[in-house]
C-alpha positions in Angstrom: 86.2 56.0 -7.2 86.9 55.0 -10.9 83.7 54.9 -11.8 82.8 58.6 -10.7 85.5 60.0 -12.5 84.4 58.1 -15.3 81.4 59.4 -14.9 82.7 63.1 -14.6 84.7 62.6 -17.8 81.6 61.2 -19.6 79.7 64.3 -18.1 82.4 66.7 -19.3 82.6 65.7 -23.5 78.6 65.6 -23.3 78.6 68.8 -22.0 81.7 70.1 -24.5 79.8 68.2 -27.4 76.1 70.3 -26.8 78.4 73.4 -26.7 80.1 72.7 -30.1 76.8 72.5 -31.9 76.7 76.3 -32.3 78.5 77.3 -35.3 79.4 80.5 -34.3 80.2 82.0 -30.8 77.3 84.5 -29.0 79.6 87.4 -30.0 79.9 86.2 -33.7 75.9 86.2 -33.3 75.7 89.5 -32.3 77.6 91.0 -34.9 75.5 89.1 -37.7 72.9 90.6 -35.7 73.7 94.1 -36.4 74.7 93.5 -39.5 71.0 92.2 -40.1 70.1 95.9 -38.7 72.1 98.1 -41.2 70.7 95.8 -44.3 67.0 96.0 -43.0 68.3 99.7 -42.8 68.2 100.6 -46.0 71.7 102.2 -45.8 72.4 100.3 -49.0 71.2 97.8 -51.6 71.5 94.4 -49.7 70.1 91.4 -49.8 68.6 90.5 -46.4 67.6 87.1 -46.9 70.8 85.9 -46.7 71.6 87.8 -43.2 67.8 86.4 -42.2 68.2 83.1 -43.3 71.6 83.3 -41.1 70.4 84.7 -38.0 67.8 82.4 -37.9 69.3 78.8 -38.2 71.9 80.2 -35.0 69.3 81.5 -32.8 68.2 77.7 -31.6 70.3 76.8 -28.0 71.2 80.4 -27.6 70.7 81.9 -24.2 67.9 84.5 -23.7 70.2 87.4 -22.5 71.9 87.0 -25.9 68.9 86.6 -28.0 67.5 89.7 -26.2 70.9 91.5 -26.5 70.9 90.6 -30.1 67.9 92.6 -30.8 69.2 95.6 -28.7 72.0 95.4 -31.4 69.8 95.1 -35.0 67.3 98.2 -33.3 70.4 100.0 -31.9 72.2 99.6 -35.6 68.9 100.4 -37.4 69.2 103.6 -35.4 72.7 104.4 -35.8 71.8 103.4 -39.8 69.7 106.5 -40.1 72.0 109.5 -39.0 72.9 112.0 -41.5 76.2 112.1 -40.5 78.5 111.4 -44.1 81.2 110.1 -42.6 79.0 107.6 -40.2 76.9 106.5 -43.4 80.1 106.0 -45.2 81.5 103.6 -41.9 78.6 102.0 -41.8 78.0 100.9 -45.7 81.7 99.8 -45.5 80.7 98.0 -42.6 78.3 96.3 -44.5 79.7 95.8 -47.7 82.8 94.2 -45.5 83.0 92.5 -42.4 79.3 91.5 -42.7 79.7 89.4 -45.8 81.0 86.9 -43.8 77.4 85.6 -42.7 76.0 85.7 -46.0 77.7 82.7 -46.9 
């Protein structure tokens, strides 16, 4: 009986270990993935490779549903990027020139 539940225990910190590899959470990945979509964009002057160079070392171990969902949110920002609307183009270059600097680091 003791050695199953060491077993589990061993089971458990392996399985909490693999999870801590990724730096950020899925949700954190699919912001930096939009963010990735306003500065492809061309809503303002931004260096990409940064955002790029980001995206890509987190996208090994992540599930497919969220790498699939992450390119739903860079097209779906791209989109959004290219209204006319002032006060949307506005939101969204403070977006970028914001919260979005965060993965450039």
């Amino acid at each position: 009986m003791r050695l199953i539940a060491i077993a589990f225990a061993a089971t458990g910190a392996l399985a909490a270990a693999g999870s801590a590899a990724a730096a950020v959470s899925d949700v954190e990945y699919l912001k930096a993935s939009r963010c990735r979509g306003l500065a492809d964009s061309g809503l303002a002057q931004v260096d990409t490779a940064a955002l790029d160079a980001f995206v890509k070392s987190e996208r090994s171990g992540r599930a497919p549903y969220v790498l699939e969902r992450s390119k739903v949110e860079y097209d779906k920002a791209k989109r959004e990027a290219k209204t006319d609307s002032g006060d949307r183009k506005a939101r969204l270059t403070a977006e970028l020139s914001g919260p979005c600097q965060a993965y450039k680091s």
